[in-house]
N, C-alpha and C positions, 0 to 999 in steps of 0.2 A: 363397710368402710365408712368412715367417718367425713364429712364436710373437709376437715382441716387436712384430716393424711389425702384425701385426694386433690386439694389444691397446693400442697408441697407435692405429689406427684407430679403434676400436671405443669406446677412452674419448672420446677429440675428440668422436664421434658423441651419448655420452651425455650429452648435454647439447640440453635444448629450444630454445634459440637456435643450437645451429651445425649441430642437425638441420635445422631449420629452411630456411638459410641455405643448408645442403649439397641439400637438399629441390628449392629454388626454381631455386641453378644446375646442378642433373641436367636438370629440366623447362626451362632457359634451352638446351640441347643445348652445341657446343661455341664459340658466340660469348660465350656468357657476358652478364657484366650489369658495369655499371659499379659500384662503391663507393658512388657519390650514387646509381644507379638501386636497385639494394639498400634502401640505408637508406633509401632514400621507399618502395620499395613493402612493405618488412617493419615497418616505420614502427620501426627501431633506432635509437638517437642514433649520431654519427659514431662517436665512443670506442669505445663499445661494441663494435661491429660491427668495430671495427679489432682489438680484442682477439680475438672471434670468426674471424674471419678467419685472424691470425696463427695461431693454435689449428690450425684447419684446416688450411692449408699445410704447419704442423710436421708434420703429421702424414700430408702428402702426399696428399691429399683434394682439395685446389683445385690449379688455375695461375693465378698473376696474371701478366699481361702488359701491358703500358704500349704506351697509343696517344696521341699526341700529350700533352697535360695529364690526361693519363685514366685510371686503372692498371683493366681490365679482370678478372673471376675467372670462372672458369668450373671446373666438375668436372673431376675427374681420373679419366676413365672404366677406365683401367687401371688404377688402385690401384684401381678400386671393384671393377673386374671381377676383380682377384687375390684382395680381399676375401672376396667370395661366392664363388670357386672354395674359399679357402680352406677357409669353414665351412662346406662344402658335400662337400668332397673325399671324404669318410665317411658320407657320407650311402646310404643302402640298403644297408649293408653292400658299400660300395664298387661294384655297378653302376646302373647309368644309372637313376634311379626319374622316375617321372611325378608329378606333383603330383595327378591323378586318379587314380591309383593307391593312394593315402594316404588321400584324401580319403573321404568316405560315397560311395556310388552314389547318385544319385538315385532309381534305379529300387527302391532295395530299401528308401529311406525309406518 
């Protein structure tokens, strides 16, 4: 991933409503949620949530797809997963680190 797509990721994200939004369709897996199921269960007016939306897609975070009268969105598990390789690429001084590894031991708390 490139410098620039991940700092249009990353600002999309910065934002409490498209975290949100991005949040609900990770946990929706990859069927996704409808535009009306969205805005009843975030309780977002339409508008809003279209701007949200569009936000997201620019930035290549969602897919919306259209099913009969319906336009469907779900995560874009491959920009997410480029994301996290991205700021993560450097991480342990470049090999493979555990997240227990970082962390305290329990045992020596």
């Amino acid at each position: 991933m490139e410098m620039n797509t991940a700092i249009k990721a990353l600002a999309a994200l910065a934002q409490e409503i498209r975290l949100t939004i991005f949040r609900a369709l990770a946990q929706a897996g990859e069927s996704g949620l409808s535009a009306g199921q969205l805005a009843k269960e975030l309780n977002i007016p339409n508008a809003t949530l279209s701007f949200h939306l569009k936000e997201l897609s620019h930035a290549e975070l969602i897919i919306a797809r259209q099913k009969s009268r319906f336009i469907f969105y779900s995560a874009n598990f491959a920009t997410m997963n480029e994301l996290l390789s991205y700021l993560t690429e450097n991480c342990c001084t470049g090999t493979l680190c555990n997240i227990a590894d970082v962390c305290c031991d329990e045992k020596s708390s």
